[in-house]
N, C-alpha and C positions, 0 to 999 in steps of 0.2 A: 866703666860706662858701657850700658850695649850698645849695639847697632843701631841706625835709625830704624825706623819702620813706614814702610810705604801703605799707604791708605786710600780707600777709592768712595768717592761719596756721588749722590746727584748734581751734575752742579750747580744747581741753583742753590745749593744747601752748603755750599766748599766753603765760604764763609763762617759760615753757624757750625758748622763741626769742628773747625778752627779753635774757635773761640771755646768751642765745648770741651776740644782734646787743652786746651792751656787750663780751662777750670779745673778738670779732673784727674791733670798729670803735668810731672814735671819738665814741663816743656823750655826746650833753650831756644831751638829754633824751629821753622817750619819753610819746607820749599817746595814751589810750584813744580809739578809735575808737567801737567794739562791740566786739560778743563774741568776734571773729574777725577783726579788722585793729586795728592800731595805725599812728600816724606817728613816727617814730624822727628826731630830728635832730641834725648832726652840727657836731663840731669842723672836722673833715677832713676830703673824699672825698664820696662823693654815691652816688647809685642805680647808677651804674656799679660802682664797686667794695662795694655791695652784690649787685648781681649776680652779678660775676666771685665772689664768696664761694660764692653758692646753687649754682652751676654746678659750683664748685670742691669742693664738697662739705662745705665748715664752715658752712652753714647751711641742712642740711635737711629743719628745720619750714615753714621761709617755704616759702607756696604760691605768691606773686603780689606782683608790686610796680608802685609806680606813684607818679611825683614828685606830693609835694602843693604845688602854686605857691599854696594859699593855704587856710586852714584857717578856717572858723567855728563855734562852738559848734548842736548841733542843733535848740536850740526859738528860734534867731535870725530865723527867717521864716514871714510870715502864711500864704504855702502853697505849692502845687509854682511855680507862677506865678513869684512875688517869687525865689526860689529858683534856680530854671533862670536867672533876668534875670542872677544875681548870675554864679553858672557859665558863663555864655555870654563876659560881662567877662573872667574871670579864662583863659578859654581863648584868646579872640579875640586878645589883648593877645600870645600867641605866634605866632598865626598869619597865614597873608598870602592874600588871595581867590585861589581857584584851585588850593589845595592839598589835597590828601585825607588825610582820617583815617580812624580807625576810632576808633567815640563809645560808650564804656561806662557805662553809671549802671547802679550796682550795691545794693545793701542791707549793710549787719552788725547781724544784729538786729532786734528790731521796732520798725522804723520810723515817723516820721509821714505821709510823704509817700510811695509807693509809686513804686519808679523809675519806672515806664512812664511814670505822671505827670507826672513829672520830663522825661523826655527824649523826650517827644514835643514842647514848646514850645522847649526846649533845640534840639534837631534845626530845627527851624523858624528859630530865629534862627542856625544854621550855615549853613544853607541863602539865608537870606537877607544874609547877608556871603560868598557868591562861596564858600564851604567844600564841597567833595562829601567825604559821610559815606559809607562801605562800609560791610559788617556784620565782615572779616577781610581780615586781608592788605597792610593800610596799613602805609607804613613806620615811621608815626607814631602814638598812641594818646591822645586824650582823655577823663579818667578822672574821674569823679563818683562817687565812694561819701558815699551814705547811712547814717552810722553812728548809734547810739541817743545816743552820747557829743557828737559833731562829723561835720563834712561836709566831703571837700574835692573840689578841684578842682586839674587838671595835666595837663602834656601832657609824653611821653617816647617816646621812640623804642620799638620796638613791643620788638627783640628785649631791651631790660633785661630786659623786662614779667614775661618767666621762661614767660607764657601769653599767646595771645591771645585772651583769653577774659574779662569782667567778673571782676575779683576769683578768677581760674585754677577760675574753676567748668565745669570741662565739663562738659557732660551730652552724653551718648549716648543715641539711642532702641535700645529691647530689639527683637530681630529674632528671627520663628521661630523659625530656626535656633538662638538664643540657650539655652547649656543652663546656666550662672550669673551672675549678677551679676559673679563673679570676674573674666571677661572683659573686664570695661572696665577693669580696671586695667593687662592686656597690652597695650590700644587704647591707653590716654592714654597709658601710656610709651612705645610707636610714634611720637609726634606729637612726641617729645622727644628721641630719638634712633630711629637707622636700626634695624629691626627684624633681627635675625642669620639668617643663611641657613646653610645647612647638608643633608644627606640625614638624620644620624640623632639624635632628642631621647631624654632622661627627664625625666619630669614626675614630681617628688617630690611625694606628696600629691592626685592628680591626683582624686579623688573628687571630684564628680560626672560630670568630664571638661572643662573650660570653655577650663582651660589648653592641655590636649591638642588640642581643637578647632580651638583657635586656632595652634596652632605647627605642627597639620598642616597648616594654610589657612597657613599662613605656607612653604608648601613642601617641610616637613620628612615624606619618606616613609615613614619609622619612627619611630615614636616610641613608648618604652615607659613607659607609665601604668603607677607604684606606687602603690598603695593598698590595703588591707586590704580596704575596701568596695567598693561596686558603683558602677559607671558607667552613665552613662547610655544606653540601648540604641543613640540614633544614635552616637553617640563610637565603642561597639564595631562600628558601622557600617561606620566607615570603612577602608578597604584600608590596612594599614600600621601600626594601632593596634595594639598588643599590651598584656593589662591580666595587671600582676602584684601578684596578690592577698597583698603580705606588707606588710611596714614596710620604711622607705629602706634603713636600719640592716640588714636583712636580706637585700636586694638587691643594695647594698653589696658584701658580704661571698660574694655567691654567683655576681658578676659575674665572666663569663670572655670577655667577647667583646670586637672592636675600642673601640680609643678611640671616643666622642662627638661631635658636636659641639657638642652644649647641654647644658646644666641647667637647670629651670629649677623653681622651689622654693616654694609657699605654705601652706605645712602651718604647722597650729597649734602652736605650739611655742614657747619662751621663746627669745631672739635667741640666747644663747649655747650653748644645744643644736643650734638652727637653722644657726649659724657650725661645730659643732663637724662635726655632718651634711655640712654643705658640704666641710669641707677631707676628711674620710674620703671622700669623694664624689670628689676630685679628681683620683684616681687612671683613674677612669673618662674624662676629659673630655683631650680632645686638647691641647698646648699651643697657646694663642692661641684655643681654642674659646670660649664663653660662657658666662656663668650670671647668671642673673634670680632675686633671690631677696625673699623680703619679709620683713621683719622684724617680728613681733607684737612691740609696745613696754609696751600696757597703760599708767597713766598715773603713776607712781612713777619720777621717774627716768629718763625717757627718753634722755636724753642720755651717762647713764654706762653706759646697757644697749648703747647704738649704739657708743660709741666703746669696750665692751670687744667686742662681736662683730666690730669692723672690728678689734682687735688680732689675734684670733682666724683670721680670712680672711684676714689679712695672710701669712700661710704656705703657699700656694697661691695666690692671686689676686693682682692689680691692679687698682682696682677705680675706675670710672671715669664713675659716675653714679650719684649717691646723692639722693632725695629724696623727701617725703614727696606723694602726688599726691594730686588730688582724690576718687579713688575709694578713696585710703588711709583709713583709719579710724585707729585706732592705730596704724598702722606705717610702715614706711618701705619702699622700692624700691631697692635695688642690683644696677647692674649693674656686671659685672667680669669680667677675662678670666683666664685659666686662664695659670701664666707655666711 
């Protein structure tokens, strides 16, 4: 039997991933971490084919995973101190001097011990058994989450992880140039698969321009911005943006020029309108082109609103990365090719 495995979701979604990791795996038990990770353990199978699931697209709430080679309840230690001793045992015990990691202490929750706390005496007793710590990039990952429930501790190979990032938390710092928040969800999907290249985009929804911004910095020499509303002045800056003031649905319908080679789609919308938009949409887009689309899920059901918009998409696309990222809120990221 392997190890369990520690999992980090949204929590409005801990629920629904729940239930998704018992449909897709042989699950005995499951425990509260925090608000935002549990540890799921198994009959059969391991963080491996928890993975290949996340990747495969039947489970995509999980943000982040990470083996727990040993779990304690959270009010078991006098402070960060006693704590890091315990984590340092439980990592050491896989490793051999001279090997590099990459050293995550992370939080779910408010916590008693504050990670830094944590893993700066942790990092010390690495450092002092022969370990060199990176910050990214190791082929290997030791993982300390801090939950309100339980704490564990593990070590797994970096790519399971799904992120190499504490707990699939990226953050990105905001840049000048930066015209919405929206943008970091195009950035963290980049870091997950190769970004699509191409000369000409539509950006469904493109108000305030963030998308547009980015797929023209992504290469893309035309790219036409729908939206009803106004864009940002630099967006209409730039050489090659062209901004059409109607609705997709509009657009759509009044499209007469060459195929595409993108879509890409974050308009507020219910998935199954947003899936219906797409496949009318598909006429525009080259076969074997792209679309990047996000799903608003809102928190009822998220599971049956995804898997009727992918029945949906399924009539034009292929769709070949599906999952919910850190910059996601309620929704989810699918990309998929045009067949």
């Amino acid at each position: 039997m392997d190890l369990p495995v520690l999992f980090s979701v949204a929590p409005d979604y801990y629920r629904f991933a729940v239930a998704e990791l018992r449909t897709s795996q042989d699950v005995t038990k499951v425990q509260r971490v925090g608000p935002d990770a549990g540890v799921v353990h198994l009959g059969a199978g391991g963080i491996d084919d928890i993975a290949d699931a996340c990747l495969g697209g039947e489970l995509p709430l999980i943000r982040h995973l990470a083996r727990a080679d040993a779990v304690r309840g959270a009010g078991s230690f006098a402070g960060p101190a006693e704590l890091a001793e315990w984590a340092a045992s439980v990592l050491l015990a896989s490793l051999e001097p001279g090997e590099e990691i990459s050293l995550h202490t992370w939080d779910s929750g408010e916590v008693e011990f504050a990670p830094g706390k944590v893993r700066r005496p942790l990092l010390e007793a690495m450092l002092d058994n022969g370990i060199r710590v990176i910050t990214t990039g190791a082929e290997r990952v030791a993982s300390v989450c801090l939950g309100t429930d339980r704490i564990t501790a593990g070590i797994n190979a970096t790519d399971v992880s799904l992120c190499d990032w504490p707990g699939g938390r990226i953050r990105f710092a905001s840049r000048p140039e930066q015209v919405s928040r929206a943008e970091f969800k195009l950035e963290e999907l980049f870091t997950y698969v190769a970004a699509p290249s191409g000369a000409v985009a539509v950006d469904f929804g493109a108000s305030p321009g963030g998308w547009t911004r980015i797929v023209h910095e992504r290469g893309f020499g035309t790219v036409h911005a729908v939206d009803p509303a106004e864009l940002d002045d630099r967006v209409l800056r730039l050489f090659g943006v062209q901004h059409h003031k109607m609705t997709a649905g509009e657009f759509v319908k009044a499209w007469d020029g060459d195929a595409v080679d993108l879509i890409v789609n974050d308009m507020r919308m219910v998935p199954q309108l947003t899936a219906h938009t797409m496949v009318e949409a598909a006429r525009l887009l080259r076969p074997g082109g792209q679309a990047i689309v996000t799903l608003k899920l809102g928190t009822k059901n998220p599971v049956k609103q995804i898997d009727e918009a992918l029945e949906m998409l399924a009539a034009a696309y292929d769709p070949s990365f599906m999952r919910q990222l850190q910059h996601n809120r309620h929704e989810v990221t699918i990309v998929a090719t045009r067949r």
